[in-house]
PDB file of N, CA, C and O in Angstrom, chain B, residues numbered from 101:
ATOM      1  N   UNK B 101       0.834  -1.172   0.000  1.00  0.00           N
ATOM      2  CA  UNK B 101       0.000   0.000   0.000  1.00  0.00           C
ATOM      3  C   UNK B 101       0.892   1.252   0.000  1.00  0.00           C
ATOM      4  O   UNK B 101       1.898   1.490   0.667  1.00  0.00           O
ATOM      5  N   UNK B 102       0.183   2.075  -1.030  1.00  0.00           N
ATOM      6  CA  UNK B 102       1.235   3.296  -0.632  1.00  0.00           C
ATOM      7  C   UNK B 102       0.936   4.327   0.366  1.00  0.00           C
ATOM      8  O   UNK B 102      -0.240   4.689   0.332  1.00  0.00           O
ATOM      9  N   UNK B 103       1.579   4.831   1.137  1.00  0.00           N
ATOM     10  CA  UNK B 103       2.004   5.761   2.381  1.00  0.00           C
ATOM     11  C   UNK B 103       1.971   7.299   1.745  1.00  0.00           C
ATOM     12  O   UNK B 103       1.147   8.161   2.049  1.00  0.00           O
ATOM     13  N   UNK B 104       2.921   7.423   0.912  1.00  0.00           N
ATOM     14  CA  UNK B 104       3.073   8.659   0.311  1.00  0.00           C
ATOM     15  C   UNK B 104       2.579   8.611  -1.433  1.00  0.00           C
ATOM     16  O   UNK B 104       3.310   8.142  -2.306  1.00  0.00           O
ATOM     17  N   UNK B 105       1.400   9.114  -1.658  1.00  0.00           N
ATOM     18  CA  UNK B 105       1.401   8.932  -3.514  1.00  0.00           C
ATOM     19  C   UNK B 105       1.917  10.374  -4.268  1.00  0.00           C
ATOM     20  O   UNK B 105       1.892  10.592  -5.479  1.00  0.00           O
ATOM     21  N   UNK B 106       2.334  11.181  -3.325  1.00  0.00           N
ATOM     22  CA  UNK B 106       2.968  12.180  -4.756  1.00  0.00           C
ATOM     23  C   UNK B 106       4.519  11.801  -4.626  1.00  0.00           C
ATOM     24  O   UNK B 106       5.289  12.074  -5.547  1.00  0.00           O
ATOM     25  N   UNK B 107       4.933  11.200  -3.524  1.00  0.00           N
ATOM     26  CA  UNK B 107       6.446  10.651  -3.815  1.00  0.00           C
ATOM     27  C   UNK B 107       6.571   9.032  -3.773  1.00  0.00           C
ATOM     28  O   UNK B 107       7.479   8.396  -3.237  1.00  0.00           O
ATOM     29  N   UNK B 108       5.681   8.625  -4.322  1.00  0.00           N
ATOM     30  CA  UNK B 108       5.250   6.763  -4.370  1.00  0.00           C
ATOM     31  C   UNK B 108       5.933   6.290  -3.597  1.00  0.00           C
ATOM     32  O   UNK B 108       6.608   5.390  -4.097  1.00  0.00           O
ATOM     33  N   UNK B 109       6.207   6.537  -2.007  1.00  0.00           N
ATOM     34  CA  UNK B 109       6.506   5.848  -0.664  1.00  0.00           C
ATOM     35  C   UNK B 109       5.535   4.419  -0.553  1.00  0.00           C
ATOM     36  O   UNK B 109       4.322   4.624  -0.595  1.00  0.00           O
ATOM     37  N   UNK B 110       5.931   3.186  -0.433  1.00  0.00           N
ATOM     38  CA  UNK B 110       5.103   2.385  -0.063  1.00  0.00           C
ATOM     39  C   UNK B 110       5.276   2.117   1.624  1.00  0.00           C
ATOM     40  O   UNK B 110       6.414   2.354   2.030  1.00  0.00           O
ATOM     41  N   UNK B 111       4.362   1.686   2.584  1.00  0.00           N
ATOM     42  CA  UNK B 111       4.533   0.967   3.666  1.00  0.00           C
ATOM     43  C   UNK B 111       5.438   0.277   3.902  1.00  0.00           C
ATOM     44  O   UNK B 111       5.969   0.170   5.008  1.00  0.00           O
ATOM     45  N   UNK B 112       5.733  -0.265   2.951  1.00  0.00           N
ATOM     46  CA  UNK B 112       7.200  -1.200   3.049  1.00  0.00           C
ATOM     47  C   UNK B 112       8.232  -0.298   3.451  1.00  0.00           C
ATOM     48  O   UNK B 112       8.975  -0.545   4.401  1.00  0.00           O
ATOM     49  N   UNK B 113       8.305   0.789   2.727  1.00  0.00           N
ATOM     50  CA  UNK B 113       9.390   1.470   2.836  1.00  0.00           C
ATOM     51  C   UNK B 113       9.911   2.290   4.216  1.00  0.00           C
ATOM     52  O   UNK B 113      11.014   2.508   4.716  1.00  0.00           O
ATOM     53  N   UNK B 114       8.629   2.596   4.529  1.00  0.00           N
ATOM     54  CA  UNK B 114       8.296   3.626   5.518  1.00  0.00           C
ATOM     55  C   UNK B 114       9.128   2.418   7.032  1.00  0.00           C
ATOM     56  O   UNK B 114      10.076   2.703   7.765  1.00  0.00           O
ATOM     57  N   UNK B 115       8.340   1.208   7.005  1.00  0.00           N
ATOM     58  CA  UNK B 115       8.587  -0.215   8.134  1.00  0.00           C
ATOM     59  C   UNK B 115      10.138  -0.161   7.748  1.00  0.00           C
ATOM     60  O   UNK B 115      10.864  -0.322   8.729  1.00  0.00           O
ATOM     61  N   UNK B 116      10.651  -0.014   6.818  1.00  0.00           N
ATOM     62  CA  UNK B 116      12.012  -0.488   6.913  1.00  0.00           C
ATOM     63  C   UNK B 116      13.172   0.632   7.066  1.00  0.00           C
ATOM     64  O   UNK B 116      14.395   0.504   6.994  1.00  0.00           O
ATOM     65  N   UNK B 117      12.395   1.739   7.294  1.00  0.00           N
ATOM     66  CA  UNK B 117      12.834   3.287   7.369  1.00  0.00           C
ATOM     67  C   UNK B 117      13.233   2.813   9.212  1.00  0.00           C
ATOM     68  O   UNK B 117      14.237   2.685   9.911  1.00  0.00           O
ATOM     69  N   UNK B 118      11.441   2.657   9.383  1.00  0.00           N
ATOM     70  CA  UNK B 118      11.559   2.128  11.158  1.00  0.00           C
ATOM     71  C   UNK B 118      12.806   1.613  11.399  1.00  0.00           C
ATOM     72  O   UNK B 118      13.641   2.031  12.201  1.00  0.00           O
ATOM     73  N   UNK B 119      12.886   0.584  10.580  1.00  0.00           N
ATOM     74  CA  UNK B 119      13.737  -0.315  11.162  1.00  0.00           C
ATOM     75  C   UNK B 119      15.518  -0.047  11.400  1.00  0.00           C
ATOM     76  O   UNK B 119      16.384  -0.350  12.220  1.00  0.00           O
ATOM     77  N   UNK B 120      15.419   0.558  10.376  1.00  0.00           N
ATOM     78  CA  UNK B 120      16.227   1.077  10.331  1.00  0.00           C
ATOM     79  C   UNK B 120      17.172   2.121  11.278  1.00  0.00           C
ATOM     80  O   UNK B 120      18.399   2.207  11.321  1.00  0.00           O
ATOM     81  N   UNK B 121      15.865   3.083  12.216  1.00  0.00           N
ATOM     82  CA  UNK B 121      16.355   3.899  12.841  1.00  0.00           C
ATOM     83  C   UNK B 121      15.920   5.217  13.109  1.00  0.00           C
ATOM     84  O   UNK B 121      16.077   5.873  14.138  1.00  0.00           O
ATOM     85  N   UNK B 122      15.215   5.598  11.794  1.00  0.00           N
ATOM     86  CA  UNK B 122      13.888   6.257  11.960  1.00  0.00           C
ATOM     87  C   UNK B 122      13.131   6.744  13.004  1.00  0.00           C
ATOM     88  O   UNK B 122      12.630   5.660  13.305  1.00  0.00           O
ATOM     89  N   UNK B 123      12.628   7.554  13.833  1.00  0.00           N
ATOM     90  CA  UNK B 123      12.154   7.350  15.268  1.00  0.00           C
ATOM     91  C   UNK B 123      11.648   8.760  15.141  1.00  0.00           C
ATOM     92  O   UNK B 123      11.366   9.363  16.176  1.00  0.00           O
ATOM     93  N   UNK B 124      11.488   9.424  13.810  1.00  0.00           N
ATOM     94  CA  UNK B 124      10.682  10.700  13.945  1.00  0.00           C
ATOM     95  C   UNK B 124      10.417  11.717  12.619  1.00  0.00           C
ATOM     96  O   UNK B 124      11.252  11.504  11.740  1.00  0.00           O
ATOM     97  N   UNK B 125       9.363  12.861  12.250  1.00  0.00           N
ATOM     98  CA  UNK B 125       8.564  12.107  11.107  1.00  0.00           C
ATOM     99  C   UNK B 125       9.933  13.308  10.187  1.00  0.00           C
ATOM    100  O   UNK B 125       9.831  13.485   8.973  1.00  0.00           O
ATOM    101  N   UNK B 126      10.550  13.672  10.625  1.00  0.00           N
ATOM    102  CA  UNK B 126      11.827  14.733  10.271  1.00  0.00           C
ATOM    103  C   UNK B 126      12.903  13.067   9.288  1.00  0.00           C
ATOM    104  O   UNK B 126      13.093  12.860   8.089  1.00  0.00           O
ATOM    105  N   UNK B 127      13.237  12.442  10.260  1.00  0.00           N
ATOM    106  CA  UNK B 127      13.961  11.302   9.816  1.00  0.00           C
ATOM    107  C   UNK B 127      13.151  10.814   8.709  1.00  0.00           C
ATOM    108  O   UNK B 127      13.788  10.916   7.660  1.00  0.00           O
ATOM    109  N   UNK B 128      12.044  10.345   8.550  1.00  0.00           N
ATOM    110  CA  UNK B 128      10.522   9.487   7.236  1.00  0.00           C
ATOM    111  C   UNK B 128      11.446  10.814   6.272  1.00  0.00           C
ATOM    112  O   UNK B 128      12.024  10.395   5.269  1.00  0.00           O
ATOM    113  N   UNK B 129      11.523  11.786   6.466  1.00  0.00           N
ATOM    114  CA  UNK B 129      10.853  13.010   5.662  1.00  0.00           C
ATOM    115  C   UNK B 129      12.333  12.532   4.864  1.00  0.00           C
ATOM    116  O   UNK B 129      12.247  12.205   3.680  1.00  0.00           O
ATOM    117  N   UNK B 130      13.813  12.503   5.617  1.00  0.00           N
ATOM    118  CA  UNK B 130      14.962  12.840   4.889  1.00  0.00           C
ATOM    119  C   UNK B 130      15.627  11.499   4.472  1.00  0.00           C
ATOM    120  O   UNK B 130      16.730  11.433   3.929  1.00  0.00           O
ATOM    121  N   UNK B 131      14.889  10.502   4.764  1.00  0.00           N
ATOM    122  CA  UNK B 131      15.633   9.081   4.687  1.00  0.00           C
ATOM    123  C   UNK B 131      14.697   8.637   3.209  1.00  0.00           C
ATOM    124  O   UNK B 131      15.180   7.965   2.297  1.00  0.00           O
ATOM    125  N   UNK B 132      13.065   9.261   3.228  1.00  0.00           N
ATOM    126  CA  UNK B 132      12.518   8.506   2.361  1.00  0.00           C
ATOM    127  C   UNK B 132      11.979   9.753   1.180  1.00  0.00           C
ATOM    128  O   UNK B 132      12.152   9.622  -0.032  1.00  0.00           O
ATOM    129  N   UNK B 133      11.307  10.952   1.821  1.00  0.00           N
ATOM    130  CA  UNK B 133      10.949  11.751   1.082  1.00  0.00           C
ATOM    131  C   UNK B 133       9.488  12.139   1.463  1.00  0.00           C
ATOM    132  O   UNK B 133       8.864  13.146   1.128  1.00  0.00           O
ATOM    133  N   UNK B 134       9.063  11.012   2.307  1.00  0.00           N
ATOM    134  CA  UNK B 134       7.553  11.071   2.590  1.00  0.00           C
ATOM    135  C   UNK B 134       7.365  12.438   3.453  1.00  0.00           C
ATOM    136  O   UNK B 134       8.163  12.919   4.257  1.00  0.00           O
ATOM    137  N   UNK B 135       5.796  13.043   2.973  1.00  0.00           N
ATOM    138  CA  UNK B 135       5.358  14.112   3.546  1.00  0.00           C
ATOM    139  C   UNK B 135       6.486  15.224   3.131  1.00  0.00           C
ATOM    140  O   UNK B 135       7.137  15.837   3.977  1.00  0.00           O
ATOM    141  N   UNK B 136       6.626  15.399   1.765  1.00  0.00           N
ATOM    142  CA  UNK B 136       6.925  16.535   1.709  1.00  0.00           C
ATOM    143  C   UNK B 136       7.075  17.185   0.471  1.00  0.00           C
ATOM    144  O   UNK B 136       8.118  17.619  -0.018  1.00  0.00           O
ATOM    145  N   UNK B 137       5.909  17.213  -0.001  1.00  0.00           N
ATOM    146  CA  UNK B 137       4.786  17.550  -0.984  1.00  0.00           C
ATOM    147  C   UNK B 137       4.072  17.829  -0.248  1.00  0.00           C
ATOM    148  O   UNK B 137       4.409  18.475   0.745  1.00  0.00           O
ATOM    149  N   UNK B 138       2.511  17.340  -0.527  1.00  0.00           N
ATOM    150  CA  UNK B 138       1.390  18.231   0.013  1.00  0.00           C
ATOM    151  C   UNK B 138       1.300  17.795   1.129  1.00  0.00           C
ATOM    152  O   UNK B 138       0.222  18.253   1.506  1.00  0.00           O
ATOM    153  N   UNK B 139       1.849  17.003   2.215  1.00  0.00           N
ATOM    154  CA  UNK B 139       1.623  16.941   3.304  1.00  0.00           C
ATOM    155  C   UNK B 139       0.301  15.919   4.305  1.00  0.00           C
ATOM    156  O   UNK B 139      -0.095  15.557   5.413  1.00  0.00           O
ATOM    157  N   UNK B 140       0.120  15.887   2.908  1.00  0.00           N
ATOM    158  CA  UNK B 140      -1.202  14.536   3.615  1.00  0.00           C
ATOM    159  C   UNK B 140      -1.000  13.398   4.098  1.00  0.00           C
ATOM    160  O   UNK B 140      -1.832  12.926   4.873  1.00  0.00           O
ATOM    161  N   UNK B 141       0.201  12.662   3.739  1.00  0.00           N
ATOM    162  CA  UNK B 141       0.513  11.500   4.465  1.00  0.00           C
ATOM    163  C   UNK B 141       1.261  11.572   5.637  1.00  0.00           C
ATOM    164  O   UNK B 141       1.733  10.513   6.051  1.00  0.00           O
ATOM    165  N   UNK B 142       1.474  12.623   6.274  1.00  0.00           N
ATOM    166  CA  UNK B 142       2.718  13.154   7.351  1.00  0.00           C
ATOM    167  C   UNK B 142       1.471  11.829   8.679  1.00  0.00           C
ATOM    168  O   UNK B 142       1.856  10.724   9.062  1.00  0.00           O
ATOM    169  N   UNK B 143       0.261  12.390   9.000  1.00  0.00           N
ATOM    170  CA  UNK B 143      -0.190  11.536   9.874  1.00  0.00           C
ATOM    171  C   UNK B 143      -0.148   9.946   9.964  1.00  0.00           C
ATOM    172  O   UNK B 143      -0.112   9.276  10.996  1.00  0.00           O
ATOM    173  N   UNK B 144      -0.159   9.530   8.742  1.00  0.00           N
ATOM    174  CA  UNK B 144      -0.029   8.216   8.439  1.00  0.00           C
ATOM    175  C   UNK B 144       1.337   7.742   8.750  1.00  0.00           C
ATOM    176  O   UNK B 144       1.632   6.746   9.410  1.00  0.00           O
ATOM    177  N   UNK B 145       2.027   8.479   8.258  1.00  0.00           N
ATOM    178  CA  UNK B 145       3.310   7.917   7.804  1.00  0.00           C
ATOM    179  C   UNK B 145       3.789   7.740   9.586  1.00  0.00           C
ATOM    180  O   UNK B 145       4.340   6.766  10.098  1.00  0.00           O
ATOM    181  N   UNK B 146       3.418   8.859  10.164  1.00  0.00           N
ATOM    182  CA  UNK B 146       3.516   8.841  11.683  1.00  0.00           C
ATOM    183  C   UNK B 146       3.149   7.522  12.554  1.00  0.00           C
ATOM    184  O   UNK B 146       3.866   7.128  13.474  1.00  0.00           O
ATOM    185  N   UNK B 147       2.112   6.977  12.210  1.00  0.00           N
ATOM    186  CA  UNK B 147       1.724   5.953  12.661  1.00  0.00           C
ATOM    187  C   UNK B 147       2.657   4.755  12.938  1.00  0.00           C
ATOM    188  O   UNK B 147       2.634   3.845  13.767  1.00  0.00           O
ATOM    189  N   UNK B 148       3.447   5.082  11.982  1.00  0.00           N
ATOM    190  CA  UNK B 148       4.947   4.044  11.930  1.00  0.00           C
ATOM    191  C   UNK B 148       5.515   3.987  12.442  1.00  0.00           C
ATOM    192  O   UNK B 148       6.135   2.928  12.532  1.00  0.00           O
ATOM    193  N   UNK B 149       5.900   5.350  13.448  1.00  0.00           N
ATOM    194  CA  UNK B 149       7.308   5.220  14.367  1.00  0.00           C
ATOM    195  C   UNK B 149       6.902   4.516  15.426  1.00  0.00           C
ATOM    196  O   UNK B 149       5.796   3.997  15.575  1.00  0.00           O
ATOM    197  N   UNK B 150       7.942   4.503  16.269  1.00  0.00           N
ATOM    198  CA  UNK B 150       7.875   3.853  17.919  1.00  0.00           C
ATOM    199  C   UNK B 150       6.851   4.252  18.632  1.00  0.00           C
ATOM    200  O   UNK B 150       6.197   3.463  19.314  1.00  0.00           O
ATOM    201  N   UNK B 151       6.569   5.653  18.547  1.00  0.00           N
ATOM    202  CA  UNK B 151       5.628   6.257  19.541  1.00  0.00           C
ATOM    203  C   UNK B 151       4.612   6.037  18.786  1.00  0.00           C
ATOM    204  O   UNK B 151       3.965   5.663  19.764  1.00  0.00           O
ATOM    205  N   UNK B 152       3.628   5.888  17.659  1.00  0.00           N
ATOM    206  CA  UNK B 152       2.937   6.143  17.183  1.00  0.00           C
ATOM    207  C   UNK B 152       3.150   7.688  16.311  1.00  0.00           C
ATOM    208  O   UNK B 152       4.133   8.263  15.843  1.00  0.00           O
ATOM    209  N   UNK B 153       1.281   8.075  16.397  1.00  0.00           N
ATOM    210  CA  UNK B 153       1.185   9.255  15.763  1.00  0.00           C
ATOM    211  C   UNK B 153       1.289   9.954  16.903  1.00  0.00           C
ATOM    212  O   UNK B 153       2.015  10.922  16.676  1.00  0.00           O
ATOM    213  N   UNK B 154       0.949   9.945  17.940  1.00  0.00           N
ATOM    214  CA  UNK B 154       1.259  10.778  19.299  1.00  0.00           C
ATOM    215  C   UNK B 154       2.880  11.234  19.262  1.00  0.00           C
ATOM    216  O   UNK B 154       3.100  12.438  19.392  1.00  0.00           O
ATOM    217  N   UNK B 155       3.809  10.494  19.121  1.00  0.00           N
ATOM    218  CA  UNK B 155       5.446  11.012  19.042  1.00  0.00           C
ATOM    219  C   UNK B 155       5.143  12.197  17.745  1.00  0.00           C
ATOM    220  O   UNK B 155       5.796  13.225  17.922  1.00  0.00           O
ATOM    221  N   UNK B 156       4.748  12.201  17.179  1.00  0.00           N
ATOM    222  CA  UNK B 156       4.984  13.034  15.694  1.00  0.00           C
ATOM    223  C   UNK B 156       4.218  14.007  16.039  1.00  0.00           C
ATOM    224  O   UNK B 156       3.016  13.966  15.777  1.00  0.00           O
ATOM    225  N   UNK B 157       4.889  15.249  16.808  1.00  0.00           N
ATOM    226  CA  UNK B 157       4.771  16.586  17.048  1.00  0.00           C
ATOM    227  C   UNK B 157       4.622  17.405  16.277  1.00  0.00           C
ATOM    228  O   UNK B 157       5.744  17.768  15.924  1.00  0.00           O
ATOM    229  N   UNK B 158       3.423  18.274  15.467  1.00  0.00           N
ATOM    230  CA  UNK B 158       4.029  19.330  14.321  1.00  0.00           C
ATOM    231  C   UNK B 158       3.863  18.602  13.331  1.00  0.00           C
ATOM    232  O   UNK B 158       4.263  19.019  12.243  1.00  0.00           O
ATOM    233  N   UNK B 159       3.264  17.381  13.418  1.00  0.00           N
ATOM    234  CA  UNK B 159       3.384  16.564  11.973  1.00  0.00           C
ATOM    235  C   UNK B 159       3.263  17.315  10.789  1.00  0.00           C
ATOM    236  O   UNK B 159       4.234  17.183  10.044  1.00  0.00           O
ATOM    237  N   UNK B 160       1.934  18.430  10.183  1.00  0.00           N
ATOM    238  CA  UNK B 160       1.314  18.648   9.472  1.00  0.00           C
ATOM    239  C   UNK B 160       2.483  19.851   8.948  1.00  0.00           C
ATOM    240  O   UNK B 160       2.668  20.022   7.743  1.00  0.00           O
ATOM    241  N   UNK B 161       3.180  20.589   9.908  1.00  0.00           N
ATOM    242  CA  UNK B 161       3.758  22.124   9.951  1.00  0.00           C
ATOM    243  C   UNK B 161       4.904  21.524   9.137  1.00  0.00           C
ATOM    244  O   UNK B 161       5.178  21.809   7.971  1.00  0.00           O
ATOM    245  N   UNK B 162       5.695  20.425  10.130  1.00  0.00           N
ATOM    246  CA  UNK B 162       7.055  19.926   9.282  1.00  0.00           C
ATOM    247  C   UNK B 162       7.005  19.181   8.206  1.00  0.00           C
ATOM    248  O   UNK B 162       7.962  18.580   7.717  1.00  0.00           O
ATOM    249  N   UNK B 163       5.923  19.197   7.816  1.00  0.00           N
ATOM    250  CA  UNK B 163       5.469  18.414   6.461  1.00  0.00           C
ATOM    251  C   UNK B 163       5.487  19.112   5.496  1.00  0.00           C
ATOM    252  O   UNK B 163       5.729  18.461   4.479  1.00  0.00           O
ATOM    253  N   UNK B 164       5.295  20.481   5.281  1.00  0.00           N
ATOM    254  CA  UNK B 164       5.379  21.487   4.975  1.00  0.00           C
ATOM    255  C   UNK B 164       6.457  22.196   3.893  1.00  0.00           C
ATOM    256  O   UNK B 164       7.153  23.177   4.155  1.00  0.00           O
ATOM    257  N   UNK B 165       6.434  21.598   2.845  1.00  0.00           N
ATOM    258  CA  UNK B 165       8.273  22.287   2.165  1.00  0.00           C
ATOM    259  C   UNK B 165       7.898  23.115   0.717  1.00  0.00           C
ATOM    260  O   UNK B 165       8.551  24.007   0.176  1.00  0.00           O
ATOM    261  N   UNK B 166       6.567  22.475   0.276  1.00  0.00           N
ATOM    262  CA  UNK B 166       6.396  23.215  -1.022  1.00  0.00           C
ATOM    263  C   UNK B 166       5.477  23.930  -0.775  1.00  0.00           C
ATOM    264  O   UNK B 166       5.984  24.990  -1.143  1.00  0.00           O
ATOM    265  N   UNK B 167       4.337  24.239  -0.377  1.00  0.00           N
ATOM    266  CA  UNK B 167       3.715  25.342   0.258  1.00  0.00           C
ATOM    267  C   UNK B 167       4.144  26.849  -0.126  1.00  0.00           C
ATOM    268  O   UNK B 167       3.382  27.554  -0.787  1.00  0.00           O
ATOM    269  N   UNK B 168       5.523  27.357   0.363  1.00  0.00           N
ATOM    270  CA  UNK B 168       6.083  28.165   0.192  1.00  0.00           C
ATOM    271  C   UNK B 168       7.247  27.768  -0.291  1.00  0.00           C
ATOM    272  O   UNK B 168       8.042  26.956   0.182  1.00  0.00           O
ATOM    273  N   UNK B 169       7.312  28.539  -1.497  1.00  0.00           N
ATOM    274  CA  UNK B 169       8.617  28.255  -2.285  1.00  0.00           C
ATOM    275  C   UNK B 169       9.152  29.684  -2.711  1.00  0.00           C
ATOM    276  O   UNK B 169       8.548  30.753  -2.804  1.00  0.00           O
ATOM    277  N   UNK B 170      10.587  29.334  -2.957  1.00  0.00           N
ATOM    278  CA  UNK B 170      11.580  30.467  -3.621  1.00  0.00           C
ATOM    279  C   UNK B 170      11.790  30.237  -4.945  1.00  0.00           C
ATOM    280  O   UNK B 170      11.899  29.089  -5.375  1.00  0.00           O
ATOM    281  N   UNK B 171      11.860  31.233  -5.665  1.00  0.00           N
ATOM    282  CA  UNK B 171      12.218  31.387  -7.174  1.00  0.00           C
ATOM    283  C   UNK B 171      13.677  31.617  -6.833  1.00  0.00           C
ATOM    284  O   UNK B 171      13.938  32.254  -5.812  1.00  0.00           O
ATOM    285  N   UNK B 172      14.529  31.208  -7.506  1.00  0.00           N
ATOM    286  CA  UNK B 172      16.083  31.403  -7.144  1.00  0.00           C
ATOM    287  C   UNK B 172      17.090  31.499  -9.146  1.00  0.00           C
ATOM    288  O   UNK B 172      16.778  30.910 -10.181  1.00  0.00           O
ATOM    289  N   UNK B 173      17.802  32.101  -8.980  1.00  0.00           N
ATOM    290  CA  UNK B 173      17.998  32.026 -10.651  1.00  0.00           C
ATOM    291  C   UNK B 173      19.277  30.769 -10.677  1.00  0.00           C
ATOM    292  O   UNK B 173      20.169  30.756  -9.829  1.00  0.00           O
ATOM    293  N   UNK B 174      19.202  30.008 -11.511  1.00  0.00           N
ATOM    294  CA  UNK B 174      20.108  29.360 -11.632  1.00  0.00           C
ATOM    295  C   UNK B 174      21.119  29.761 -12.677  1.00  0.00           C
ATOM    296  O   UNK B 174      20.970  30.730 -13.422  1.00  0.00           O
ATOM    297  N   UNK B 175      22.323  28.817 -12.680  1.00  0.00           N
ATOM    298  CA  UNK B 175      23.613  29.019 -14.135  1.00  0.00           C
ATOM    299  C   UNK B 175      22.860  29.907 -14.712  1.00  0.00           C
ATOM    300  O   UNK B 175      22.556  31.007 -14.249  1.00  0.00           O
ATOM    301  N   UNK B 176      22.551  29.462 -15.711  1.00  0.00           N
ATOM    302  CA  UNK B 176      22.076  29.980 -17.283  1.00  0.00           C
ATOM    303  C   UNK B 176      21.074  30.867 -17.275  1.00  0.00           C
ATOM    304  O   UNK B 176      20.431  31.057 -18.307  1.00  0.00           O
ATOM    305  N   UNK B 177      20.796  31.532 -16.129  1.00  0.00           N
ATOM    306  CA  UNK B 177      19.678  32.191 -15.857  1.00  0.00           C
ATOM    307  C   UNK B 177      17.835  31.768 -16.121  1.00  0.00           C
ATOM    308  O   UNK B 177      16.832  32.428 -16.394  1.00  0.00           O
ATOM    309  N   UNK B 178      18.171  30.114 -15.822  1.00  0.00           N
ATOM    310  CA  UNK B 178      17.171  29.400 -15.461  1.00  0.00           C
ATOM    311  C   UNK B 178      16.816  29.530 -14.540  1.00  0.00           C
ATOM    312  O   UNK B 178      17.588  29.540 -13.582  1.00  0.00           O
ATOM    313  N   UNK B 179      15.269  29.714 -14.371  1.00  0.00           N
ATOM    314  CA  UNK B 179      14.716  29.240 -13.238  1.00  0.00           C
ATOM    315  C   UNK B 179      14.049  28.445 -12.133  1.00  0.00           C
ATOM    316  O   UNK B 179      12.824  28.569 -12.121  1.00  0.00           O
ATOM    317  N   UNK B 180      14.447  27.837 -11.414  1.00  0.00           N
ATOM    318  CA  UNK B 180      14.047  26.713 -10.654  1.00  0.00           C
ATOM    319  C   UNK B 180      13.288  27.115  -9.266  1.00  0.00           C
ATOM    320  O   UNK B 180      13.408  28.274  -8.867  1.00  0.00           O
ATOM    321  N   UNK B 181      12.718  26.428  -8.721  1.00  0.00           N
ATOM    322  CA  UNK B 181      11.720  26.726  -7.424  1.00  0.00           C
ATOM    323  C   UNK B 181      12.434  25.880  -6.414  1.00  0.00           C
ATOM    324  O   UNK B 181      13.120  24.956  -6.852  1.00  0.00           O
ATOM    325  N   UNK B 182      12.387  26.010  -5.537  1.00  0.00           N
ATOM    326  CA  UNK B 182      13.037  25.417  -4.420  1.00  0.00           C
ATOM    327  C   UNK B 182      12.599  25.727  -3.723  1.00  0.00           C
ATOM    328  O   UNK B 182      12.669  26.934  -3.490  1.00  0.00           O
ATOM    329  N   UNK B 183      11.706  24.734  -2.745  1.00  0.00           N
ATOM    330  CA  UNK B 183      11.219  24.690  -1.208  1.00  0.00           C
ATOM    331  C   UNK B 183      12.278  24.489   0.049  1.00  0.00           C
ATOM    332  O   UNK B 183      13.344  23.903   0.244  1.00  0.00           O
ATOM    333  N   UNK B 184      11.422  25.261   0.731  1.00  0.00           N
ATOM    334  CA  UNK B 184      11.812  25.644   1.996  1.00  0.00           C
ATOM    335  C   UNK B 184      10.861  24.808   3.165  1.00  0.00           C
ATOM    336  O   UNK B 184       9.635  24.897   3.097  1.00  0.00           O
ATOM    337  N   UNK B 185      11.485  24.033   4.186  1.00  0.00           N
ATOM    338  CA  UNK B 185      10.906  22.911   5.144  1.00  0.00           C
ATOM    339  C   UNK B 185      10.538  23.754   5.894  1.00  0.00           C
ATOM    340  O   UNK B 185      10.934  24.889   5.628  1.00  0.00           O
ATOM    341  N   UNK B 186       9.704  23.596   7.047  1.00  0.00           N
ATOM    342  CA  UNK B 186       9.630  24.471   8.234  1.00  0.00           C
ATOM    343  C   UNK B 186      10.473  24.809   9.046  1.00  0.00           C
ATOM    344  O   UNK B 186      10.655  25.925   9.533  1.00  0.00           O
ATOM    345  N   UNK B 187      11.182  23.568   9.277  1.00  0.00           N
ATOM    346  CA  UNK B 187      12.706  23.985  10.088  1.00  0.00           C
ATOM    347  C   UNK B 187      13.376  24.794   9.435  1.00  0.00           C
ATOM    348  O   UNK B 187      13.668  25.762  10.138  1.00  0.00           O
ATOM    349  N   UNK B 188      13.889  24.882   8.085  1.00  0.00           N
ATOM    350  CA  UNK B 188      14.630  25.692   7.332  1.00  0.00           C
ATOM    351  C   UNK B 188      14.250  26.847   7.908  1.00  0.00           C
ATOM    352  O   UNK B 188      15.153  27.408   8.530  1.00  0.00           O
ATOM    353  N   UNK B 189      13.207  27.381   7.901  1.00  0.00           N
ATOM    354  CA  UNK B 189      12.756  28.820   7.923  1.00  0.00           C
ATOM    355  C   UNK B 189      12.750  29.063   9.099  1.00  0.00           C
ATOM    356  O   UNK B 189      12.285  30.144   9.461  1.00  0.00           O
ATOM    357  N   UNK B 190      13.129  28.376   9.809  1.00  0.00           N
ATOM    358  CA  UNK B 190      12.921  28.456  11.814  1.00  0.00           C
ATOM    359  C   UNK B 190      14.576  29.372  11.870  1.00  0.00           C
ATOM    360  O   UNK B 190      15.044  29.735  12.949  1.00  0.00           O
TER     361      UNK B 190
END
């Protein structure tokens, strides 16, 4: 089943994230990618850690990266968008 569908996270992935070491939804976010797009799976994906969804503090806030984005110019005077996490901006 998938966990995350705008970054096709499956359950599998998320359990072996756990297993791995994982223990909070900051770790899901940078180990796998989950919850950080639109932010809808941040509760779910929570469900996974040790504590449950109760450990996953802020779930919805630190889920948070494209929401608000920067226009930034690149090389060639391309432009690319680049999100900003909640922590970033803290």
């Amino acid at each position: 089943m998938y966990v995350c569908v705008c970054n096709a996270i499956t359950e599998r992935q998320v359990r072996s994230s756990v297993e791995s070491g994982s223990v909070t939804l900051a770790d899901l976010q940078f180990d796998l990618g989950v919850a950080t797009c639109c932010g809808s799976c941040a509760e779910t994906a929570c469900q996974y850690l040790p504590q449950g969804a109760s450990g996953c503090e802020h779930a919805f806030e630190a889920s948070i990266t494209v929401a608000e984005t920067t226009e930034v110019t690149a090389g060639g005077g391309a432009r690319a968008r680049v999100g900003m996490s909640a922590a970033a901006r803290r």
